[in-house]
C-alpha positions in Angstrom: 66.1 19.0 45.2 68.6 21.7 46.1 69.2 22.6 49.4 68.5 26.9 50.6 71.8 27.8 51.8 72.5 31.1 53.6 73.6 33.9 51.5 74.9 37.1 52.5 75.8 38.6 49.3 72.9 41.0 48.5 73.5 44.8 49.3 70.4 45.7 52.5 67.8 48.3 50.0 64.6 49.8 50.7 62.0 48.0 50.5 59.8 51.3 49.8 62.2 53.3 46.9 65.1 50.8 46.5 68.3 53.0 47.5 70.9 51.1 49.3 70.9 51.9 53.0 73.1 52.1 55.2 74.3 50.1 58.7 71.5 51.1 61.5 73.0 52.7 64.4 73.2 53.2 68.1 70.4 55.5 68.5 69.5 56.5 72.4 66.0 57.3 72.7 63.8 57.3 76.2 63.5 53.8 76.2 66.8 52.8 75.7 69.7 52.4 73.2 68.3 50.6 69.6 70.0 50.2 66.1 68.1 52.0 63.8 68.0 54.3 60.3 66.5 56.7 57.8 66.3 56.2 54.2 66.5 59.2 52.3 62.5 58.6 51.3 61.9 59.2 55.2 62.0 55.2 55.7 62.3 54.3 59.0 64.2 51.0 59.8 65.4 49.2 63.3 67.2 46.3 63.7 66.4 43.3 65.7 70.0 41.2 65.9 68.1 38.1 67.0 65.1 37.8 64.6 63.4 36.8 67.7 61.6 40.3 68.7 60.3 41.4 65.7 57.3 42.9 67.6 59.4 45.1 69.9 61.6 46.3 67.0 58.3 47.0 65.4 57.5 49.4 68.6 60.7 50.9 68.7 60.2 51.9 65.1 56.2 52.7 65.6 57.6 55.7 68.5 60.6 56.8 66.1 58.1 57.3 63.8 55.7 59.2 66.1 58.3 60.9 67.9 56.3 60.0 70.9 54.8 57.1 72.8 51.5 58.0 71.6 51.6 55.6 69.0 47.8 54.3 69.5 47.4 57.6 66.9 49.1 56.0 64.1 47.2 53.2 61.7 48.6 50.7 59.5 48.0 51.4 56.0 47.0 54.8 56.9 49.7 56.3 58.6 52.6 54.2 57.3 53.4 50.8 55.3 55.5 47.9 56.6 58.0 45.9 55.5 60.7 43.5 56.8 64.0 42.0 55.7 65.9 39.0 56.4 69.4 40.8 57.8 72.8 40.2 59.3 74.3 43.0 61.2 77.7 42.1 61.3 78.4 42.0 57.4 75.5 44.3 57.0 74.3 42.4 54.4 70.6 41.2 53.2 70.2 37.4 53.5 68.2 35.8 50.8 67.8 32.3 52.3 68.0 30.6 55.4 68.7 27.3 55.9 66.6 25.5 58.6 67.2 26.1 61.7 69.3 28.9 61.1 69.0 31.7 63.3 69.5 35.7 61.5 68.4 38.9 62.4 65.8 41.6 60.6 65.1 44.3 60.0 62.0 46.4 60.7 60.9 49.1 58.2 58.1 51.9 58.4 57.6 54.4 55.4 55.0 57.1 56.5 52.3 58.0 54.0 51.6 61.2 55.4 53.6 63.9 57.1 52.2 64.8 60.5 49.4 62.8 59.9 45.8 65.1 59.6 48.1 68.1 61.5 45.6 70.5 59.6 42.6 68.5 59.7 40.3 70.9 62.1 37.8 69.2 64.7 33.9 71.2 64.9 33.9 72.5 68.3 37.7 72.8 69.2 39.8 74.9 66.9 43.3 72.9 67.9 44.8 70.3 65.1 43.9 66.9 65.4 46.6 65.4 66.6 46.9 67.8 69.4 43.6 67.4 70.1 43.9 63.7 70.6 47.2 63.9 72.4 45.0 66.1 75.2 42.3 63.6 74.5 44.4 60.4 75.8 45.7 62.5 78.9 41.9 63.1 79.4 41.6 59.1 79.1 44.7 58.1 81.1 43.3 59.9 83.9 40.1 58.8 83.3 41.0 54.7 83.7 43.8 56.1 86.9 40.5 56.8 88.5 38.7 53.7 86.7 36.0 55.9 85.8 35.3 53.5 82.9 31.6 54.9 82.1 32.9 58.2 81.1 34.7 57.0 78.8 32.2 55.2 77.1 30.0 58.5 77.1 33.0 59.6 74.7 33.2 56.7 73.0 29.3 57.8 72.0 30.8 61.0 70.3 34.1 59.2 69.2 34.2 56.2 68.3 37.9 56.2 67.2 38.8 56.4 71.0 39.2 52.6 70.9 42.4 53.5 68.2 43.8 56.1 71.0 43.1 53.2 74.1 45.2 50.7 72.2 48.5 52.3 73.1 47.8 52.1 76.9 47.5 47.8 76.5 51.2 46.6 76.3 52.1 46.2 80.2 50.6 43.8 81.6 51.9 43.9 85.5 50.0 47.8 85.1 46.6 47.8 86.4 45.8 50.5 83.3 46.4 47.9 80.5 43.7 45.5 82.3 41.7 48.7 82.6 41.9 49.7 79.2 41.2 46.1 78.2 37.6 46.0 79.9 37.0 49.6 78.7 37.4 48.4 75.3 35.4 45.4 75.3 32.0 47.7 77.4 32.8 50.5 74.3 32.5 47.7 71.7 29.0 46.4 73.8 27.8 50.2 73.5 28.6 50.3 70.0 27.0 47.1 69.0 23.2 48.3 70.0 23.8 50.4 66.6 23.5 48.1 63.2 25.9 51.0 61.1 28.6 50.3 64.3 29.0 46.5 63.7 31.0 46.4 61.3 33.4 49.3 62.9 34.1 46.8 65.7 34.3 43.9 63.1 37.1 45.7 61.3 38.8 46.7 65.3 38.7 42.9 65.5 40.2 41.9 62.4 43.2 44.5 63.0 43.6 42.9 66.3 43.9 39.3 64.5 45.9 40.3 61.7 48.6 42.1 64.5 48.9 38.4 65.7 50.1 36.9 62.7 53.9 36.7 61.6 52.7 38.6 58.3 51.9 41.5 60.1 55.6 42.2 61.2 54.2 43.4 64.7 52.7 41.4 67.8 50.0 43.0 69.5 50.9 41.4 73.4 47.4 42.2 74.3 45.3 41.3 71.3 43.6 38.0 73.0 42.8 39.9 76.2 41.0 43.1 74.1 39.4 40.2 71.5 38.1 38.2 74.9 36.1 41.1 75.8 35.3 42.1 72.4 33.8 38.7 71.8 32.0 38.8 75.4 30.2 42.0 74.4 28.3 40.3 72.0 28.8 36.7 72.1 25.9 35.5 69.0 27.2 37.9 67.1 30.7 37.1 67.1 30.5 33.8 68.1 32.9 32.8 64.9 35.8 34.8 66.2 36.2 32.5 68.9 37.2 29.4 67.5 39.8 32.2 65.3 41.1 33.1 69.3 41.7 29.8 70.4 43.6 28.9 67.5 46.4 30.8 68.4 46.6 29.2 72.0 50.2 27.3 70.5 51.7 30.6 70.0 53.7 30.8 74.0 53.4 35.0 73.8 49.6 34.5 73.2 48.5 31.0 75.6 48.0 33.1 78.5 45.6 35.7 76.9 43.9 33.1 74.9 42.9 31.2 77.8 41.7 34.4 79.8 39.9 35.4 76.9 37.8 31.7 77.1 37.4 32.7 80.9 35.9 36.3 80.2 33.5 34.8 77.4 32.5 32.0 79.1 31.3 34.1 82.3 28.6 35.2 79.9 28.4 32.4 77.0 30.1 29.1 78.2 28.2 27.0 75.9 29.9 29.1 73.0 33.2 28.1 74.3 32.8 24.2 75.6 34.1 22.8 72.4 37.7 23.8 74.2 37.1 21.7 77.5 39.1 18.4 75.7 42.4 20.5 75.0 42.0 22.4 78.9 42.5 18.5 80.3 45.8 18.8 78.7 46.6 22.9 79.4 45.9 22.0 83.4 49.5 20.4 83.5 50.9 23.3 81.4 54.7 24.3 82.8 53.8 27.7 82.7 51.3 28.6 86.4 49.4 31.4 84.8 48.2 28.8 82.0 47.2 26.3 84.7 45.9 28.7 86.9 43.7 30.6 84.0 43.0 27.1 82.7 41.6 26.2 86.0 39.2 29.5 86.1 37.9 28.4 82.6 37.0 24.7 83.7 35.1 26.5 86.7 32.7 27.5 84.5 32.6 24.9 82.1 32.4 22.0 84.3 31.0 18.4 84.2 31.2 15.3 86.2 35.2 15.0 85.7 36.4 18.5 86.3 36.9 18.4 90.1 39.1 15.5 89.7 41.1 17.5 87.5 41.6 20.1 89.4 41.6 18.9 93.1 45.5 17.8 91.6 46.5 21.4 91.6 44.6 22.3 95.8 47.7 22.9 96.7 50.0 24.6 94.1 51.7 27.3 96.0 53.0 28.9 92.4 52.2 32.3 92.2 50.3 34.2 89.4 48.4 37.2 88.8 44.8 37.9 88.3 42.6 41.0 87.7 38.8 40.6 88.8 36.2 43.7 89.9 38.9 46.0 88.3 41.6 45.4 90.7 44.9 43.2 89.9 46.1 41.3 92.5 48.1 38.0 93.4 47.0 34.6 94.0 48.2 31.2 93.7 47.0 28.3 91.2 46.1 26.4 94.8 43.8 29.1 96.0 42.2 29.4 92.3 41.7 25.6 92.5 40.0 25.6 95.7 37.9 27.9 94.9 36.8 26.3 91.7 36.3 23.4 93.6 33.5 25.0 96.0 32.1 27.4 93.2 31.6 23.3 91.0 30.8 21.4 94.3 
């Protein structure tokens, strides 16, 4: 059988119209300095030297697309179409095939389908575009979760149900207390909109997007996708109870293990049955290098306990390492010790 060898003799062409394009470059934008391009068919494409962040190239390119942060506007397959290459920057050349183990570089592309997306499209009641009146929509929400006046929103998530689409972009920084915010907001929309049969499958599909962004296939990583599905799940735990075992799957991926296992601990507050097929592989996640894993994994075997689980995790009483934990919408520090001995009590 013939070995793949790396070749670097192909000339780098849209994916989208075929032209050959031509060496990204330095571009400074607001977050920093990228390597990017156009394609003369309005092809957006950024370069990611390592091959290793393929989801933040996929950002970068998702806000040179926009123009803007407010990227939770745009929808794939609606707004644009993706595509990725194989690519070495240095002989700016495509790169057919990799041997294994081989390390190379991509590139990230995103061809909008639309010009300023549904800029003419006219909302009943407010005479503004739709885009601008979204953009003063999400300012209205940003403010909103600031003050964590969380039931407003869902009284607009009643009207608009596509608010969930705009509260996506405010998910991807974790050490922020708004992400966490957003996170629960989310999940108590999705419990609103599940008391209507017609709504079901809205949040199905929300779900689905969410999985599908935390694949390789979909060229972009959603950081926050376990977290949103957690609460998602926990809004409605019977009826969609075969996501979960979908979730937990992904707890090898290192990007997702934390938010996999705090999705668990959110279900489980309302459903632990649903989730006690995971207890076996939490034995082994206890002594995971990583404290957030063994301090979330900890929280989980709280509330999924049996006969064994205090020895387990009367190991970890007095693990000083530091990690951080939102509860009663506040985010605050603690230590996998303190989380322990508090298990310990809640079990005892």
């Amino acid at each position: 059988m013939r070995e793949n060898k790396r070749i670097e003799k192909a000339i780098p062409k849209c994916p989208f119209c075929g032209s050959i394009i031509s060496r990204p470059e330095e571009t400074k934008t607001d977050f920093g300095k990228i390597l990017s391009g156009k394609c003369d068919c309005k092809t957006i494409y950024v370069c990611d030297l390592t091959g290793h962040c393929v989801g933040e190239a996929y950002m970068e390119a998702l806000v040179l697309l926009k123009g803007d942060w407010d990227i939770g506007l745009l929808e794939p397959d609606k707004d644009y179409s993706y595509a990725e290459m194989d690519y070495d920057y240095k002989t700016h050349k495509r790169i057919l095939y990799v041997s294994k183990g081989e390390s190379h570089g991509k590139l990230v592309f995103l061809k909008p389908l639309k010009v300023e997306p549904a800029l003419l499209e006219l909302n009943k009641g407010d005479e503004r575009p739709t885009t601008q009146r979204k953009v003063g929509q999400k300012k209205i929400l940003r403010e909103l979760l600031k003050n964590k006046e969380i039931d407003k929103i869902i009284e607009m998530s009643k009207k608009d149900k596509g608010i969930i689409n705009q509260l996506f972009s405010f998910t991807y920084d974790k050490g922020d207390i708004i992400t966490w915010l957003t996170i629960e907001s989310i999940g108590l929309i999705a419990q609103e909109l599940a008391k209507k049969d017609e709504d079901i499958e809205f949040i199905r599909n929300t779900a689905r997007r969410l999985l599908w962004a935390m694949t390789e296939e979909s060229g972009g990583i959603s950081w926050s996708a376990p977290e949103i599905l957690g609460e998602i799940i926990r809004s409605n735990p019977k009826e969609f109870y075969d996501l979960i075992p979908i979730v937990w799957s992904n707890r090898g991926e290192e990007v997702f293990t934390e938010g996999v296992i705090w999705a668990m601990g959110r279900i489980a507050e309302v459903a632990p049955e649903s989730v006690s097929f995971i207890y076996e592989d939490l034995k082994k996640l206890i002594n995971h290098p990583n404290p957030t894993v063994r301090g979330y994994t900890i929280w989980v075997l709280e509330k999924i306990s049996n006969s064994e689980t205090i020895n387990l995790i009367r190991d970890h009483e007095n693990d000083d390492s530091q990690i951080q934990f939102y509860k009663d919408r506040s985010l605050f520090k603690t230590t996998v010790g303190e989380v322990a001995r508090k298990a310990i009590n809640i079990i005892s």
